[in-house]
Structures are given as structure tokens and as C-alpha cells.
LOGU-302652 format. One record per residue (C-alpha): residue in one letter; y, z, x negated; residue number from 1. Coordinates in nm, 4 decimals. Example, Ala and Ser with C-alpha at 12.3 -4.5 7.8 and 13.67 -1.06 7.14 Angstrom:
@keti = A	Y = -0.4500	Z = 0.7800	X = -1.2300	mitor = 1 .
@keti = S	Y = -0.1060	Z = 0.7140	X = -1.3670	mitor = 2 .
//
This chain:
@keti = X	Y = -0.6697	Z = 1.3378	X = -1.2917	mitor = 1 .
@keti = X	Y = -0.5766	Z = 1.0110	X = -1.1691	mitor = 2 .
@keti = X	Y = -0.4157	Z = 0.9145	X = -0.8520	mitor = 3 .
@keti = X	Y = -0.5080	Z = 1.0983	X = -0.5651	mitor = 4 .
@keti = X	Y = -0.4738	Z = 0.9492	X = -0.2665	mitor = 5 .
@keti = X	Y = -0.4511	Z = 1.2534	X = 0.0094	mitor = 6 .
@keti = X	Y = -0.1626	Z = 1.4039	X = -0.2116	mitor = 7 .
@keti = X	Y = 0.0002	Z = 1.0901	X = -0.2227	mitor = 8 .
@keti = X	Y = 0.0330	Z = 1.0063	X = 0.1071	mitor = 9 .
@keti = X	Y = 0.1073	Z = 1.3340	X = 0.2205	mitor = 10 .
@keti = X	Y = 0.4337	Z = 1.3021	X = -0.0158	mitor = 11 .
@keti = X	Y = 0.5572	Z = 0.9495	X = 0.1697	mitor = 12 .
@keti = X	Y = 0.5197	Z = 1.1851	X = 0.4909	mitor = 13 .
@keti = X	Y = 0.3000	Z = 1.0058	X = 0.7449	mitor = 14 .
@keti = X	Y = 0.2688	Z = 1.1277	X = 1.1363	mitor = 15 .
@keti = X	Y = -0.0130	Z = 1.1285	X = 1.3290	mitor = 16 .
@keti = X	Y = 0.0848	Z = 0.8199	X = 1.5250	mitor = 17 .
@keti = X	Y = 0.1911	Z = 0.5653	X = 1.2788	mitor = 18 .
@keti = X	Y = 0.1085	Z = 0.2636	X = 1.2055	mitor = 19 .
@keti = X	Y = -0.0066	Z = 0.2021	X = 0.8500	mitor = 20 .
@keti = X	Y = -0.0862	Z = -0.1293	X = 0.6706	mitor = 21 .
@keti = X	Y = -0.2951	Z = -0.0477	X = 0.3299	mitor = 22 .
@keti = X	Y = -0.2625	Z = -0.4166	X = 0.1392	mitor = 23 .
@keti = X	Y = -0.5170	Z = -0.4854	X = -0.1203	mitor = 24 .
@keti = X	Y = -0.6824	Z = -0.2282	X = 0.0227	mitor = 25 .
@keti = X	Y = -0.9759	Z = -0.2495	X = -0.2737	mitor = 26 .
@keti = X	Y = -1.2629	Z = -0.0061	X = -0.1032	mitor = 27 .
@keti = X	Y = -1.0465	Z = 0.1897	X = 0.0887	mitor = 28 .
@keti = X	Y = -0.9778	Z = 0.4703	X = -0.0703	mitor = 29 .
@keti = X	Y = -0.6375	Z = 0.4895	X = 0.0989	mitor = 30 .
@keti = X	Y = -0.7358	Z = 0.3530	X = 0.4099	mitor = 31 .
@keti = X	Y = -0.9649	Z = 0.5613	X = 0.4669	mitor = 32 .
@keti = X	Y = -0.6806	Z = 0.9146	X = 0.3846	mitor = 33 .
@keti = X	Y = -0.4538	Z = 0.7597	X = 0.5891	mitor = 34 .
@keti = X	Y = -0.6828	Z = 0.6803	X = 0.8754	mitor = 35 .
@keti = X	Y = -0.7626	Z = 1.0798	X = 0.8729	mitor = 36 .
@keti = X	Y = -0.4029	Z = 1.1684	X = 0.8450	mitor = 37 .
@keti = X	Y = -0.2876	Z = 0.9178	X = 1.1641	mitor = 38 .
@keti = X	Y = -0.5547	Z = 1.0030	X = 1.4367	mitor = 39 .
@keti = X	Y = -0.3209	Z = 0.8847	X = 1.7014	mitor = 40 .
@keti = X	Y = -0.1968	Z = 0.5787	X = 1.5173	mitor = 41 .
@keti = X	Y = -0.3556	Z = 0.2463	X = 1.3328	mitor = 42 .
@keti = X	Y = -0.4519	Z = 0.1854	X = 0.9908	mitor = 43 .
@keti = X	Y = -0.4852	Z = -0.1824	X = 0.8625	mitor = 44 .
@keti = X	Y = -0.6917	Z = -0.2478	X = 0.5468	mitor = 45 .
@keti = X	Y = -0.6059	Z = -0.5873	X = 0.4128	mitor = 46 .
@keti = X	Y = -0.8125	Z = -0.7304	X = 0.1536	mitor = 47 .
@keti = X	Y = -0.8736	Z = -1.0932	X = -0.0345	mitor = 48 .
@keti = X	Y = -1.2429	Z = -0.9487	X = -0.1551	mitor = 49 .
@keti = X	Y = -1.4984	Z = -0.9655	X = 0.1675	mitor = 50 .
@keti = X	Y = -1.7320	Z = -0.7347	X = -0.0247	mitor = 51 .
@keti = X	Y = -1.5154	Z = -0.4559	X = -0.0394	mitor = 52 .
@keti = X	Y = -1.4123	Z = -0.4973	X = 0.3553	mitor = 53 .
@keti = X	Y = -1.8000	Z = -0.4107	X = 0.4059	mitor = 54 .
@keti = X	Y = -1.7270	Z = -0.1096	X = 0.1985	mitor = 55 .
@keti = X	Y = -1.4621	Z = 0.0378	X = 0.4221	mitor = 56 .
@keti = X	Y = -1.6170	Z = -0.0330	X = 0.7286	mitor = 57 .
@keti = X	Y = -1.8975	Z = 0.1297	X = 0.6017	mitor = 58 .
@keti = X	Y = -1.7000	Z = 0.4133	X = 0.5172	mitor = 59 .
@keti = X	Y = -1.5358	Z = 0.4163	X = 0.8303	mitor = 60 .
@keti = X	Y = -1.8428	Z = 0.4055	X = 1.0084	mitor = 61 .
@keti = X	Y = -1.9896	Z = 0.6965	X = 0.7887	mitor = 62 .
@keti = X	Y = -1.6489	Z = 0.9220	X = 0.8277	mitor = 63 .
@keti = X	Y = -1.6551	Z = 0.8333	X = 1.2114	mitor = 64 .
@keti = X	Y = -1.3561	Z = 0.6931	X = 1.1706	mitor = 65 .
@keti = X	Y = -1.2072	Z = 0.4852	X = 1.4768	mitor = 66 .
@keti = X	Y = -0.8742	Z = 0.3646	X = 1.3706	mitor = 67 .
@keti = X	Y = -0.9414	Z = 0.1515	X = 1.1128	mitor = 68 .
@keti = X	Y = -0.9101	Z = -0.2258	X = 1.1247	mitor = 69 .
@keti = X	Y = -1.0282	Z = -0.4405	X = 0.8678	mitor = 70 .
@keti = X	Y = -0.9042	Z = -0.7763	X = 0.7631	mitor = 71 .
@keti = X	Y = -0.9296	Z = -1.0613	X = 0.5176	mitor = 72 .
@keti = X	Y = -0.5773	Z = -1.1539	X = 0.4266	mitor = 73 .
@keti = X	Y = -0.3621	Z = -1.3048	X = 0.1088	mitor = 74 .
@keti = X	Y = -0.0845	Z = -1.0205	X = 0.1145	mitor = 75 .
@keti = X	Y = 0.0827	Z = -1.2855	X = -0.1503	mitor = 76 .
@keti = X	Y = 0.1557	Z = -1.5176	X = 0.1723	mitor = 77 .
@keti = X	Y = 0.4555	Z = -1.4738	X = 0.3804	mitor = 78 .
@keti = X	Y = 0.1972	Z = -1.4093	X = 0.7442	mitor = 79 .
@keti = X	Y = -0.0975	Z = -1.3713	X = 0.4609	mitor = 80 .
@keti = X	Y = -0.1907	Z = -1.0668	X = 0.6397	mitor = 81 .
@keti = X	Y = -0.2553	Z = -1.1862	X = 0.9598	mitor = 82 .
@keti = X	Y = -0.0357	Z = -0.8995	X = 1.1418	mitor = 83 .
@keti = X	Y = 0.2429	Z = -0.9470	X = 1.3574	mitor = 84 .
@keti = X	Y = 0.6239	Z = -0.9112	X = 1.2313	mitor = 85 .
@keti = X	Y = 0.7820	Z = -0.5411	X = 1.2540	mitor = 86 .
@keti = X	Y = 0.4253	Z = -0.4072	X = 1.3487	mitor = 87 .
@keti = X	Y = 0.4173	Z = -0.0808	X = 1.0975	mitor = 88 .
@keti = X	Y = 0.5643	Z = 0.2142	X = 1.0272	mitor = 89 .
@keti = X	Y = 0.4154	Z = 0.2133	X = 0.6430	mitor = 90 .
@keti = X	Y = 0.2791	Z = 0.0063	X = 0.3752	mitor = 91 .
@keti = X	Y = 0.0692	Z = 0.1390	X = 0.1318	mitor = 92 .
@keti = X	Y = 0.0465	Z = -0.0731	X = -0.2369	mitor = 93 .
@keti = X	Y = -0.1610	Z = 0.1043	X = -0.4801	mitor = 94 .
@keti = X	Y = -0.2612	Z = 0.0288	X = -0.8450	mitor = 95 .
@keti = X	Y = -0.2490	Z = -0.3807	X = -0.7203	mitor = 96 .
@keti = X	Y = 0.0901	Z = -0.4781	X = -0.8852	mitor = 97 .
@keti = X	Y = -0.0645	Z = -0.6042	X = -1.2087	mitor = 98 .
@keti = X	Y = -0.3463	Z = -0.8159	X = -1.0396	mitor = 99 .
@keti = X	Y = -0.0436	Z = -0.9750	X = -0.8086	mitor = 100 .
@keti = X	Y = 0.0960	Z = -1.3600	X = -0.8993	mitor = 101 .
@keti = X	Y = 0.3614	Z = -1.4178	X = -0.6481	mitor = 102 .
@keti = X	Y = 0.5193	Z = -1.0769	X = -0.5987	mitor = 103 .
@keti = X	Y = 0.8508	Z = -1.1970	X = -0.4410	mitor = 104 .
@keti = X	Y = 0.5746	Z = -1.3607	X = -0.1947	mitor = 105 .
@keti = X	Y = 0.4338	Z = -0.9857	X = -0.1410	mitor = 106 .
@keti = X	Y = 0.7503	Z = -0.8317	X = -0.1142	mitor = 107 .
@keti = X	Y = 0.8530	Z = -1.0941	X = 0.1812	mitor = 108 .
@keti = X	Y = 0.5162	Z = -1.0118	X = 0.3430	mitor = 109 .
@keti = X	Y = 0.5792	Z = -0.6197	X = 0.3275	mitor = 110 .
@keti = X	Y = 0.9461	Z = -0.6904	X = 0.4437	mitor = 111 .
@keti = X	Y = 0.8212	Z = -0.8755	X = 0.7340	mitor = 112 .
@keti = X	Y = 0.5602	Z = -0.6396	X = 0.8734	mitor = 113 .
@keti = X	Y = 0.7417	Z = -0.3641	X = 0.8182	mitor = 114 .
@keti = X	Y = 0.9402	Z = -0.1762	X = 1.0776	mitor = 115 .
@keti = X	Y = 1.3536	Z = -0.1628	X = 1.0492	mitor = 116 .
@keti = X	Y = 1.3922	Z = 0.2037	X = 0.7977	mitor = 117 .
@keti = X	Y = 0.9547	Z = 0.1935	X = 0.8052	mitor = 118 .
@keti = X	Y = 0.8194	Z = 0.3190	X = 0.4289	mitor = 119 .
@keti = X	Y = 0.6424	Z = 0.1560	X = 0.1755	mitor = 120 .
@keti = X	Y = 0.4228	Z = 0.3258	X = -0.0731	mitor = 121 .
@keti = X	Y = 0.3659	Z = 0.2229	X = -0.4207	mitor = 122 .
@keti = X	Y = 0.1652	Z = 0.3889	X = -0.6370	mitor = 123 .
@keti = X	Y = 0.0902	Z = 0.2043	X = -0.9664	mitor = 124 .
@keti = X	Y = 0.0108	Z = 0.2377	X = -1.3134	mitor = 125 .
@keti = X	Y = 0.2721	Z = 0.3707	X = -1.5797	mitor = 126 .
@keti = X	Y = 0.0678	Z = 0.3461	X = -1.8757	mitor = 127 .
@keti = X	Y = -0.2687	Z = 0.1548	X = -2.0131	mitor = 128 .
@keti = X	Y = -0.5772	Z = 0.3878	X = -1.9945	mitor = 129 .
@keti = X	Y = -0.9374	Z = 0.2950	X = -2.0122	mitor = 130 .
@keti = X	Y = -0.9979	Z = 0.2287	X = -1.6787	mitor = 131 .
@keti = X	Y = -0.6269	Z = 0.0361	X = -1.5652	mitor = 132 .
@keti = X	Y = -0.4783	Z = -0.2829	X = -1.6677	mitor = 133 .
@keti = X	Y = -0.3734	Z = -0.3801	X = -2.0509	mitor = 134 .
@keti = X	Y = -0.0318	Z = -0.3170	X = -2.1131	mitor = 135 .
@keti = X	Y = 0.1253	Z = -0.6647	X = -2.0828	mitor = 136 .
@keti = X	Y = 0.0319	Z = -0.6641	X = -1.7245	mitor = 137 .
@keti = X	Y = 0.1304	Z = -0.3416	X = -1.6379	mitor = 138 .
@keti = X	Y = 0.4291	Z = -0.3091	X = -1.3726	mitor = 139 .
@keti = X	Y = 0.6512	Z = -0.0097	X = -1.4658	mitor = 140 .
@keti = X	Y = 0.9245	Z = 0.1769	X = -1.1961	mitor = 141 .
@keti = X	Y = 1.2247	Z = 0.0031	X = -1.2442	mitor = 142 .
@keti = X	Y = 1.1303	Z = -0.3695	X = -1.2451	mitor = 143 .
@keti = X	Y = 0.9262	Z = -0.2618	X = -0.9226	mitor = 144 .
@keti = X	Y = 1.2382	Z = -0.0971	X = -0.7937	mitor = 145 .
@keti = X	Y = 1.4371	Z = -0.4102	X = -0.8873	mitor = 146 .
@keti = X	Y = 1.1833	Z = -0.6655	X = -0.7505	mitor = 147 .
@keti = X	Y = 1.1556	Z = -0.5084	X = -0.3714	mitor = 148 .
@keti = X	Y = 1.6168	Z = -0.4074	X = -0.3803	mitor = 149 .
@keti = X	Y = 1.6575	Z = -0.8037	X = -0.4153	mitor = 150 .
@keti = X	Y = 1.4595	Z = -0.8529	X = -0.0371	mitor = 151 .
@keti = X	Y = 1.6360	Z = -0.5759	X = 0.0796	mitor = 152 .
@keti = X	Y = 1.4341	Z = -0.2575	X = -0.0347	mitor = 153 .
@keti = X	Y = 1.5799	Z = 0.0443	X = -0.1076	mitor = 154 .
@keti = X	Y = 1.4734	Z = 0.3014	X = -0.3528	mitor = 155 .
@keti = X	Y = 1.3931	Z = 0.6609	X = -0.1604	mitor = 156 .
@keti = X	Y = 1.2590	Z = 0.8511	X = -0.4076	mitor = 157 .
@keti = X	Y = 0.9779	Z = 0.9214	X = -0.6624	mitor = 158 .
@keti = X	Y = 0.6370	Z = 1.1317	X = -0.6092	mitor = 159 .
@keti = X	Y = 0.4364	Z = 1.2999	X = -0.8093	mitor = 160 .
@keti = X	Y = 0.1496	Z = 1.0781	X = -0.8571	mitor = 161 .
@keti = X	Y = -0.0980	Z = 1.2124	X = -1.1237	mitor = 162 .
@keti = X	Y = -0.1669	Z = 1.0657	X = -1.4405	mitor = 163 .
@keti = X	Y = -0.0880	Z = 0.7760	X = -1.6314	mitor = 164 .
@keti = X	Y = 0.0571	Z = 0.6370	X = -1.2832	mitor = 165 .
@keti = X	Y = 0.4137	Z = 0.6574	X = -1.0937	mitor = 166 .
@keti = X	Y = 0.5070	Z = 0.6788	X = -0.7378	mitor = 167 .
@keti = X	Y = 0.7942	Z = 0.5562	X = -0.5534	mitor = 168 .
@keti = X	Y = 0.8637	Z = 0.5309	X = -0.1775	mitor = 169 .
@keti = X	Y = 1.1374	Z = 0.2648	X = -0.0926	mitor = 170 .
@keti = X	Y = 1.2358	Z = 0.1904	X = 0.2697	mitor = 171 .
@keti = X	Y = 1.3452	Z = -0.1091	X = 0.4406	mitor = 172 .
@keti = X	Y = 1.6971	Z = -0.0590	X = 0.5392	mitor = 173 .
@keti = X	Y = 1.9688	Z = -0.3067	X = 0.6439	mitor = 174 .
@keti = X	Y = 2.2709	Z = -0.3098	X = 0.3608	mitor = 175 .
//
């Protein structure tokens, strides 16, 4: 089984009345859980392909889902994602890290929306399989770890996060 996104984000621990920013959002497969799991709270699904925007409103629309915000943004960008600084309580990166250029530039746009000891989420792969990135471009724990401590990300801990992918939760902390 591959990731799953319910089980995932029921491991970072999100209340009903956060504030969630999904970036690179793809068709919302986490948007959509998390909007579900924060009824009281905001979900933003930030994505650089229009197409799949359509998708999760769609979804949203289908799932009568009300919480869910959709926007174009380059989460590479320092203010790429169009939302304001300190505005959520978690971030949500999955399976993107290989398809990202500039990920210093991400991790100062997750640092800066991010609420003081807020969560981040990343889910990514751990090894090639048929459907995931080839190897070279694969991401693995402890360079992610080691990319988001030097902007002042902490390693929490690890979750289970099916196979052939990892799962880490690191929160922004003041050292």
C-alpha cells in the first residue's frame, strides 16, 4: 500500500480548528483528508498546475466540502503562495521533494507561513517504485531533515507512512 493520506495526517495530530496549508497540493488528495479532519478550521491547496486546482474544487464541491481554498502559487518563492506570514498551524509536503528546484526557497516559504512551534508534514518517497521518481532524484530522511534544521526546523519525529515512502514531522521552533 502506498501512502495513505487519512493515516498520515492523523499521525502529525491535526484539530478541528487548524489551519492547514497543503503545498503542491497535486489533486488534492490531502487537501481534501485534511479539510474533513479540520471542520472548524481552513485548508489551503496550493498548486503551480491550474488543471489539477479544477480537480479539487471539484472534489470539494462533490464531498460538500466548505473549507477548502484553492490557489495558484510557486511554493519555491519566498510569498509564492500568496498567504500571509504566520497564517497556519500545518504544512503538508507530500511526495513533491523530487519535482522541487529551489528547496532552500521552499523551506523559507514553509518557515514563513508557518505559525511559531506550527507542524510541517512531509511525506516522501524512500525508495524508486514504478509509479515514483528514479532514484537520482529521490529525497531520502536525513538530507530532508538537514535541509529544513539549517532555516530553523526541527526534527519531531518519524510516522509510519506505508510503503516505499517515509514520514517525518518537524516543527518550527526558535533555537
Amino acid at each position: 500500500m502506498f501512502a495513505d493520506p487519512i493515516k498520515n495526517l492523523k499521525q502529525l495530530g491535526l484539530r478541528e480548528d487548524m489551519i492547514v496549508a497543503d503545498l503542491g497540493a497535486g489533486t488534492g488528495f490531502y487537501s481534501i483528508a485534511a479539510a474533513k479532519m479540520v471542520p472548524n478550521g481552513k485548508v489551503y491547496a496550493i498548486e503551480v498546475i491550474k488543471d489539477y486546482l479544477i480537480t479539487i474544487k471539484n472534489k470539494a464541491k462533490e464531498f460538500h466540502i466548505n473549507n477548502l481554498e484553492c490557489f495558484w502559487g510557486d511554493i519555491e518563492k519566498l510569498g509564492g503562495t500568496k498567504l500571509k506570514d504566520g497564517i497556519v498551524d500545518a504544512v503538508i509536503l507530500s511526495n513533491i521533494l523530487s519535482q522541487i528546484e529551489d528547496k532552500s526557497g521552499l523551506v523559507l516559504e514553509v518557515k514563513r507561513i508557518l505559525k511559531q512551534n506550527g507542524k510541517v508534514l512531509v511525506v516522501d518517497w524512500s525508495e524508486s517504485s514504478a509509479l515514483g521518481p528514479k532514484p537520482d532524484k529521490i529525497i531520502l530522511k536525513d538530507k530532508v531533515v538537514e535541509i529544513f534544521a539549517k532555516k530553523g526546523l526541527t526534527f519531531n519525529r518519524d510516522i509510519d507512512a506505508g510503503s516505499h515512502h517515509y514520514g517525518i514531522v518537524l516543527t518550527n521552533k526558535k533555537i
